[in-house]
C-alpha positions in Angstrom: 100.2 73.6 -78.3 102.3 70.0 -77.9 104.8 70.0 -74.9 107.8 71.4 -76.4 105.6 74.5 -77.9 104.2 75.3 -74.2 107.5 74.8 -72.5 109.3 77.3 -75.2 106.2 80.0 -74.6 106.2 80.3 -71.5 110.4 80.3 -71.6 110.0 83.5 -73.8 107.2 85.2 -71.7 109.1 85.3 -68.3 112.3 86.6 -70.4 110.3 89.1 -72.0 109.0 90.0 -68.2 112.7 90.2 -67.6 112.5 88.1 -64.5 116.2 87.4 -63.5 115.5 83.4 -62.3 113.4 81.2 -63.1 112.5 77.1 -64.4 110.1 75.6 -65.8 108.3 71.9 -65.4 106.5 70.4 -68.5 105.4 67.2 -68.8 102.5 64.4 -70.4 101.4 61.4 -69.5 99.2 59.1 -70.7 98.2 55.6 -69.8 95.6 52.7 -70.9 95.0 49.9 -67.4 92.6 46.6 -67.9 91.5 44.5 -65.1 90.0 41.3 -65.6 87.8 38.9 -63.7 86.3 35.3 -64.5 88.0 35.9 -67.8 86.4 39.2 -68.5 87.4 42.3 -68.3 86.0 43.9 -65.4 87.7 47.6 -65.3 89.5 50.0 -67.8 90.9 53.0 -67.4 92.8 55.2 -69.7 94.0 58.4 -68.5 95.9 61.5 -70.4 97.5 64.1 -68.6 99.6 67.3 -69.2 100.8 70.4 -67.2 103.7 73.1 -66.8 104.9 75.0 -64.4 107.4 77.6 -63.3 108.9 78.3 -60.3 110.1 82.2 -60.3 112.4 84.4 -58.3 111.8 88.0 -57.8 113.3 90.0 -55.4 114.7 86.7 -54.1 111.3 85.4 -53.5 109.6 82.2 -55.6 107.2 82.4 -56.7 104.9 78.9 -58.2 102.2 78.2 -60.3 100.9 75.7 -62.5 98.2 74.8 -65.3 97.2 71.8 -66.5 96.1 73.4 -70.3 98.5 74.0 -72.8 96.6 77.1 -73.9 98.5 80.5 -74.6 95.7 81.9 -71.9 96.4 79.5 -69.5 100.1 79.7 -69.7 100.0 83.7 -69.5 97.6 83.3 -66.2 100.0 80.5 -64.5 103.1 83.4 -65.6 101.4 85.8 -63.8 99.9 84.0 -60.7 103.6 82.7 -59.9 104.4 86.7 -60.0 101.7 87.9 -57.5 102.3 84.6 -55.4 106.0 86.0 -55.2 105.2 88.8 -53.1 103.7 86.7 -50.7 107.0 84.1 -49.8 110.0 84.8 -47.8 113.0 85.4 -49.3 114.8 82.3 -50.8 118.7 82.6 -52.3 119.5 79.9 -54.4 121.4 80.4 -57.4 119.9 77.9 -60.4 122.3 75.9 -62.6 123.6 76.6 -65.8 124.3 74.5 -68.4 126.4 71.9 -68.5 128.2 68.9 -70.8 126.0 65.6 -69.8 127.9 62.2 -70.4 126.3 60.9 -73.9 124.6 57.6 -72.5 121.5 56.2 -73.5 119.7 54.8 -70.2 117.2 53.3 -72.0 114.0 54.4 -70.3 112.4 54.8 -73.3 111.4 51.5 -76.1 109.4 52.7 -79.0 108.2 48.8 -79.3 106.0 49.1 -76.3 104.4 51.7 -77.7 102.6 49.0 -80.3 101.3 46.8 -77.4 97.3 47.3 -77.9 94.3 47.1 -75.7 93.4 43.6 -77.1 97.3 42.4 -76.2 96.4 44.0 -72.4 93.5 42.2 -72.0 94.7 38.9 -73.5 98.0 39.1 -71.2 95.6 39.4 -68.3 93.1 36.7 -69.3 96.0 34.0 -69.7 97.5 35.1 -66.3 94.6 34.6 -64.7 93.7 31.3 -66.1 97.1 30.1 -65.3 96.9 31.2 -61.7 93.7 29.6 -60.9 95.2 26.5 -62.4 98.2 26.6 -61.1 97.8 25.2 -57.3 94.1 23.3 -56.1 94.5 25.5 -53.0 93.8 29.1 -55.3 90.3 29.8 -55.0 90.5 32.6 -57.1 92.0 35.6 -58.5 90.6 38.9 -57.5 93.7 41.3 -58.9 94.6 41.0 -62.1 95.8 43.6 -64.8 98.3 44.5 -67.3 98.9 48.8 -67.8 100.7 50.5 -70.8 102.2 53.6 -70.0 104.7 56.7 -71.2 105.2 59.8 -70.4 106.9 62.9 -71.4 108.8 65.6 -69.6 110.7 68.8 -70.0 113.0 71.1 -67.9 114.3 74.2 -68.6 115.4 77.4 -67.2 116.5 81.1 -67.2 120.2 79.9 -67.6 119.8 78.1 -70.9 119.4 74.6 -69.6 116.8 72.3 -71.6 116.7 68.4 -70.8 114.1 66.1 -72.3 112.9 62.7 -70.5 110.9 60.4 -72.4 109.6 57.0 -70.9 107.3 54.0 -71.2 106.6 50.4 -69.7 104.3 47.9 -69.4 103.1 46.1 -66.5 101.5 43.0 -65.5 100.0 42.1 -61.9 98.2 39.1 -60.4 96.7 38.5 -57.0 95.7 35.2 -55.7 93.6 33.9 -53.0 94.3 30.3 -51.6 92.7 28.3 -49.1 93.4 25.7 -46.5 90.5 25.0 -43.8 89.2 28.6 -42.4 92.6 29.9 -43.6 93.0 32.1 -46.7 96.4 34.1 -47.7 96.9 36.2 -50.5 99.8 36.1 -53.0 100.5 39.1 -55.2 103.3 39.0 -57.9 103.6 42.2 -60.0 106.4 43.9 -62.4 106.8 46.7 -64.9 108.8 45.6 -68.0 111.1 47.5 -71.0 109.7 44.8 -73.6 106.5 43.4 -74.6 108.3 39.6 -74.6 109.3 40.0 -71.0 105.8 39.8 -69.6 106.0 36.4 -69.0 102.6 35.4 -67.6 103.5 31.2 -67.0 106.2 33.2 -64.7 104.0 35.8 -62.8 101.1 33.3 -62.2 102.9 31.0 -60.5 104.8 33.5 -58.2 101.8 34.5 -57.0 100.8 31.3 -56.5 103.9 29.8 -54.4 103.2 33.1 -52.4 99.7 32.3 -51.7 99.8 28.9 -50.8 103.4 28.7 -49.1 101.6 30.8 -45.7 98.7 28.5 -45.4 99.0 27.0 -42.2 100.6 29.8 -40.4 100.5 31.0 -36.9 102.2 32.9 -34.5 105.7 32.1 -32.4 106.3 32.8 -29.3 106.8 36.4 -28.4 110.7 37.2 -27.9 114.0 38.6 -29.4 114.6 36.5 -32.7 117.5 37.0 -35.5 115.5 38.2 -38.6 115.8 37.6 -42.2 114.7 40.6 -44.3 114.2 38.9 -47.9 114.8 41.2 -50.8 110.8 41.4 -51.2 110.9 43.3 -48.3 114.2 45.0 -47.6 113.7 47.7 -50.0 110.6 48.4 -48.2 112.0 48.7 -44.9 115.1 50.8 -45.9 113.0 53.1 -48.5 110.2 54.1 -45.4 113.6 56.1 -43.7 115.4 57.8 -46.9 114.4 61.1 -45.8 115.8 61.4 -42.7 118.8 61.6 -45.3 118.0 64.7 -46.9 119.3 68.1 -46.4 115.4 69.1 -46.3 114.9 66.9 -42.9 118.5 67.9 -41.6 117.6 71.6 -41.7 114.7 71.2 -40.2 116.2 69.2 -37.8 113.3 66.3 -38.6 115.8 63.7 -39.0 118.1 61.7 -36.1 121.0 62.4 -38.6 121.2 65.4 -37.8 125.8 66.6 -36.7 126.5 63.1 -37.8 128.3 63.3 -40.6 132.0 61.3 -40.9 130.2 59.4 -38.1 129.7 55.9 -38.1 125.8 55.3 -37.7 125.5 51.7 -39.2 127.5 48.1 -39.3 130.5 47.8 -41.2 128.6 45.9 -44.6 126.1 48.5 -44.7 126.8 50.8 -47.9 124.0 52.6 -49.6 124.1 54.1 -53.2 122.3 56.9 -54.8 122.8 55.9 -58.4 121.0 58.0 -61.4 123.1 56.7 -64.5 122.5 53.1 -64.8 121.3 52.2 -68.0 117.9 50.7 -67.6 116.4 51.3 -64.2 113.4 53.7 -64.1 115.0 56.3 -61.3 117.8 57.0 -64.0 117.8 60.7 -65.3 120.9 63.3 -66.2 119.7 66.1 -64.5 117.7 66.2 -61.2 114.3 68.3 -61.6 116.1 71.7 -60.5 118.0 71.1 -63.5 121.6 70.1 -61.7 123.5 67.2 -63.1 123.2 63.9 -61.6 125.8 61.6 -60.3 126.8 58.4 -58.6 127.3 58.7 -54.5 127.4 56.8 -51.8 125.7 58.5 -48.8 126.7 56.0 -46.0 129.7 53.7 -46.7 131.0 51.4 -44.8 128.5 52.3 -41.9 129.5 55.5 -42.0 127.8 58.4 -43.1 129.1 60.4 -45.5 127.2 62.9 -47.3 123.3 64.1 -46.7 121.2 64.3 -50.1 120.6 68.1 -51.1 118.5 69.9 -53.5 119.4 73.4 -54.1 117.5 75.5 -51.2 118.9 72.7 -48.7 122.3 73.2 -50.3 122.2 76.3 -49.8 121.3 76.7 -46.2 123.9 73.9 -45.3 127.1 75.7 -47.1 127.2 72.7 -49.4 127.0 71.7 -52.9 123.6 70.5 -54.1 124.0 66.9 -55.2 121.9 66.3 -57.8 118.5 64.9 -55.8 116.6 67.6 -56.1 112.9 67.0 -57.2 110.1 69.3 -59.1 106.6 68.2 -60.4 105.2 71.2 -62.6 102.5 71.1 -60.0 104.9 71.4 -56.7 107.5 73.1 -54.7 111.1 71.6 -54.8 111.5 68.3 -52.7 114.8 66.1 -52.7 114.4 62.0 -54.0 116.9 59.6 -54.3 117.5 58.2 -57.5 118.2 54.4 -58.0 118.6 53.9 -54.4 121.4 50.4 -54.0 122.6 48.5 -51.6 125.5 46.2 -53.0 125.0 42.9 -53.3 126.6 40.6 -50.6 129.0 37.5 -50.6 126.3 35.0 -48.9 123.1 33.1 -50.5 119.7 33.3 -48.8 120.0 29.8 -47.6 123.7 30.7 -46.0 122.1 33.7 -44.4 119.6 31.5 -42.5 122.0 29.0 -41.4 124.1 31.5 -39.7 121.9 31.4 -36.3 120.5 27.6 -35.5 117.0 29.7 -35.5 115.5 32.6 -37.0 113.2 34.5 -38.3 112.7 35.2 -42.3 110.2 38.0 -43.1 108.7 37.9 -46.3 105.6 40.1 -46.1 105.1 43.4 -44.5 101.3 44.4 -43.3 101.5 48.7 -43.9 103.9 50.9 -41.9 100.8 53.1 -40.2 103.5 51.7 -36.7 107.1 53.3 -38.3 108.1 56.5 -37.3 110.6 58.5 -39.9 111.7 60.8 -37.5 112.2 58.6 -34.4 113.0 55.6 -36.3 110.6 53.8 -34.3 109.3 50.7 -36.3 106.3 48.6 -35.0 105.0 46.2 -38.2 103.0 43.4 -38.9 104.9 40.7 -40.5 104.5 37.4 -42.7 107.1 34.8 -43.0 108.5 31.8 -41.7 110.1 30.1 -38.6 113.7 28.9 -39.5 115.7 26.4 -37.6 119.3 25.5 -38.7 118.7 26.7 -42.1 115.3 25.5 -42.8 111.7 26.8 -42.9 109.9 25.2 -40.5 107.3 26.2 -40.2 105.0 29.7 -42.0 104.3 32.1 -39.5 101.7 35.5 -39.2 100.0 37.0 -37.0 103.1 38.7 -35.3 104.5 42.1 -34.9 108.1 43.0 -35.0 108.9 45.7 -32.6 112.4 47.7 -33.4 113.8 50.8 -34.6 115.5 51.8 -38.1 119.2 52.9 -36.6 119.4 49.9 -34.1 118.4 47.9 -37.2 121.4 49.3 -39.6 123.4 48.7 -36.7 122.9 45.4 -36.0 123.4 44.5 -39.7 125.5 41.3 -40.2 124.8 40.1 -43.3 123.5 40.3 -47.0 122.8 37.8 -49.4 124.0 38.2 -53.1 120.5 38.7 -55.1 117.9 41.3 -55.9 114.7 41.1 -56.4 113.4 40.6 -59.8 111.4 43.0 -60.4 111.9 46.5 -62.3 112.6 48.3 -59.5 114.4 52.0 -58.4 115.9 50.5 -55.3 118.0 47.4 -55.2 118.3 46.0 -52.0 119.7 42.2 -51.1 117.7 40.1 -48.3 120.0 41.1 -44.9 120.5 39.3 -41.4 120.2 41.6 -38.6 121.1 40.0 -35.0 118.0 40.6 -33.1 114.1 42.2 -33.3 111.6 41.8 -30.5 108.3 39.9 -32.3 105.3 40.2 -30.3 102.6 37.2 -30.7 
């Protein structure tokens, strides 16, 4: 059976079972990954996946199973291990949605030219990336990631109320990873996107970004340990915001996992700070017209203005909190209902990078985060390594490692004072502008 066959058989199974609530989760993927090394390809991998699931209510109890074989056998088994798993849960009322108009707008997720680019085009788009980034600085000693993917995937939702939604997607990506030395010193630069169009995999472009981000730290060293301005630059400040998104969700308010917890109307961040949960823009990969419980999705700001304003709710959270759900929930055919935030933004400010550094006569201008094993969603507690450089009255003086910064995510959105007006440029889900915040401790 294809995907749509599997999805309408098991659709007609749990009616004929006359189980009063239920959805369903379909979906394939497939993908085809090249690495390459001294001009050769050193690794492929080409993966194909598919699975459903359904996600029943009996009694008012889910029950959730999967299979990854689009057999009638299989599909019968997952119909009736979601059954007997249903008399195991607790009881769970949630009404699911019913249909409704969607606005008629093509978000363009899916371009049918991609699906042309072949293996050869893969590996020749890696070979001349890496060529041009061992070439493009005497300091790169050489160029241990490099790669280029193709991939696409396929995805249906539907439930006992008549709603059916089909996503399809694709995209290519490129990635290059560059090592450059100076004395005992090496630093790695990485550059990587995911494009809509075979033409915009510009590898003259991606070799030399990861080149100017290899070389431009050689030489670092640490500063003196002390409370600093910081620069967050838009490599980063996604990053930083995305690690604490759930401490937004009704999941983590219900819970009571989240510091948000009774503060809604109530200012928690500085006055610029506005964040944006928005599915319907046309061309970014988070965009989707219905959430994966199947309710529509729409533009919302959750904190505006520093103040909070709304917590993001799938249906069970919704449900517990009195509230509408608002469109974030989330449902793999292999999982339980989470909550996501799709096309996270942060508008764009009124201030250039270089105005933002200027705005203290010293500073401190990350540019590379080392992991976040030291950040703590649920305190807010963050302790990072970080790259960057030493500013004074506007200009980089010096690169700088070795350092952590030591602070915590709402003292951070509080002390917000700036953002600059551009995003990075990469295919991204969140958009977030480089941001001045008055003070961080960094330890040396």
């Amino acid at each position: 059976m294809n995907l749509e066959q599997a999805s309408y058989f098991l659709l007609e199974e749990a009616k004929k079972r006359n189980i009063p609530q239920f959805d369903i989760v379909a979906g394939i993927s497939q993908s085809t990954a090249v690495e390459v090394f001294e001009g050769r390809v050193k690794n492929t991998e080409i993966s194909h996946g598919t699975g459903i699931g359904i996600r029943l209510f009996l009694d008012g109890r889910p029950g959730i199973s999967y299979t990854e074989r689009f057999t009638k056998d299989s599909i019968l088994q997952c119909l009736e291990d979601a059954i007997s798993n249903s008399k195991l849960t607790d009881t769970l009322e949630i009404e699911l949605p019913a249909p409704v108009e969607l606005p008629n707008i093509d978000l363009q997720i899916f371009n049918p030219e991609l699906e042309q680019t072949t293996f050869e085009e893969l590996v020749n788009y890696a070979v001349e990336m890496e060529e041009l980034g061992l070439k493009a600085d005497p300091r790169i000693e050489n160029a241990p990631y490099v790669g280029t993917s193709k991939s696409s995937g396929e995805a249906i939702f539907c439930n006992s109320k008549g709603v059916y939604y089909y996503r399809k997607s694709n995209s290519l990506s490129g990635w290059i990873g560059l090592t450059a030395k100076q004395g005992e010193q090496k630093k790695m630069g990485y550059y990587g996107n995911t494009f809509k169009s075979p033409g915009q995999l510009n590898t003259k472009y991606m070799a030399q970004k990861a080149a100017e981000r290899a070389t431009e730290l050689l030489g670092a060293e640490p500063i003196p340990s002390g409370k600093y301005p910081v620069v967050f630059s838009n490599r980063v400040s996604g990053s930083i915001l995305g690690m604490f998104l759930g401490a937004y969700t009704g999941e983590a308010i219900t819970k009571g996992q989240s510091r948000l917890v009774g503060k809604l109307e109530e200012k928690i961040a500085s006055d610029v700070f506005t964040m944006i949960c928005d599915p319907l823009v046309v061309g970014m990969p988070g965009s989707r017209l219905l959430d994966g419980e199947g309710v529509p999705t729409k533009r919302q700001e959750f904190v505006s203005k520093g103040v909070l304003i709304n917590y993001l709710q799938n249906l069970e959270s919704a449900k517990k909190m009195k509230v509408e759900p608002t469109g974030n929930g989330s449902r793999s055919y292999g999982g339980k209902a989470g909550t996501t935030v799709s096309n996270l933004i942060v508008p764009l400010g009124n201030y250039s990078l270089d105005e933002l550094l200027k705005m203290y006569s010293r500073c401190v201008l990350v540019t590379k985060l080392e992991g976040s094993s030291g950040c703590s969603t649920l305190s807010g507690d963050i302790s990072i390594g970080v790259q960057g450089f030493y500013c004074e009255k506007g200009e980089k003086t010096k690169p700088i490692d070795k350092i952590t910064l030591n602070t915590n995510y709402y003292d951070l959105i509080q002390n917000i004072e700036a953002f600059d007006n551009e995003y990075l440029d990469t295919y991204s889900s969140i958009k977030v502008p480089s941001f001045l915040i008055k003070e961080a401790y960094i330890a040396s």
